[in-house]
C-alpha positions in Angstrom: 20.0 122.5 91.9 20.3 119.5 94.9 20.7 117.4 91.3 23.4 119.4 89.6 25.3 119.5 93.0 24.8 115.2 93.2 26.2 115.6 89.4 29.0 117.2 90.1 30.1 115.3 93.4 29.8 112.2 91.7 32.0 113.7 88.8 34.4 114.1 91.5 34.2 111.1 93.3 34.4 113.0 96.8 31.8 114.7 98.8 31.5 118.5 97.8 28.9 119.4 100.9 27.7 118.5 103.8 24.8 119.2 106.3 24.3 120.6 109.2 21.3 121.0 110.3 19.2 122.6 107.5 22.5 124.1 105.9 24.6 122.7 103.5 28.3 123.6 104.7 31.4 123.1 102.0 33.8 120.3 103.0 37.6 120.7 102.0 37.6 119.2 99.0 34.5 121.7 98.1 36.4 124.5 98.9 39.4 124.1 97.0 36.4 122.9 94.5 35.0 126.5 94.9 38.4 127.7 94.2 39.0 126.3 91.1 35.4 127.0 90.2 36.6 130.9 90.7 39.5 131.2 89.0 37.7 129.2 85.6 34.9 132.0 86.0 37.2 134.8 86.0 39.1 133.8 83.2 35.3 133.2 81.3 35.1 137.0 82.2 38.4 137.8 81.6 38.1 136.2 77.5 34.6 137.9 76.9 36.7 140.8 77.4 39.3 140.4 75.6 36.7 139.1 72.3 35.2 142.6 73.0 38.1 144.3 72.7 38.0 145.9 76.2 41.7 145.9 78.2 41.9 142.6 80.3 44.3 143.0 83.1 43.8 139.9 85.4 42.0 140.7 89.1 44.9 140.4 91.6 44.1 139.0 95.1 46.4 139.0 98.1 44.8 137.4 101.0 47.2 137.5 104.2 46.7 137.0 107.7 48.4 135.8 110.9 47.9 133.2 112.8 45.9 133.2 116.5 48.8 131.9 118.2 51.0 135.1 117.1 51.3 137.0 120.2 49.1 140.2 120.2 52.0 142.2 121.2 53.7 141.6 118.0 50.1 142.0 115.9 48.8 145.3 117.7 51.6 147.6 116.3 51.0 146.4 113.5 47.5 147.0 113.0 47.7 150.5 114.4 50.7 151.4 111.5 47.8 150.7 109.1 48.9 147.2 107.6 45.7 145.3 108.9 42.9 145.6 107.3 39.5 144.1 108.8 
């Protein structure tokens, strides 16, 4: 795998990982790599689908949050109305 990964980042020209420690940890450009990577997966899915003549109806993602500096007066009504979800 460590050669596929080596493969892939020299495809890119950018560094896709790096380590800490014993971990390998995504950089930036590996996550919007990963990204990418997602959305080409999920349209593999989406086409093996549609060939076997199952309904496609693209997966829908909403990802929203606020930032830390919002002040938790203005966030905590908010969560307890049930639009925050954890």
């Amino acid at each position: 795998m460590s050669g596929q990964i080596n493969a892939l980042e020299e495809a890119m020209g950018e560094q896709l990982f790096e380590r800490q420690g014993r971990r390998l940890v995504l950089t930036e450009t590996g996550r919007m790599v990963y990204g990418y990577a997602d959305e080409i997966f999920a349209l593999g899915r989406e086409l093996v689908d549609a060939v076997g003549g199952r309904p496609t109806a693209p997966a829908l993602k909403l990802v929203v949050g606020i930032a830390d500096v919002v002040p938790k007066l203005i966030v905590r009504p908010l969560h307890l109305q049930g639009h925050c979800a954890r």
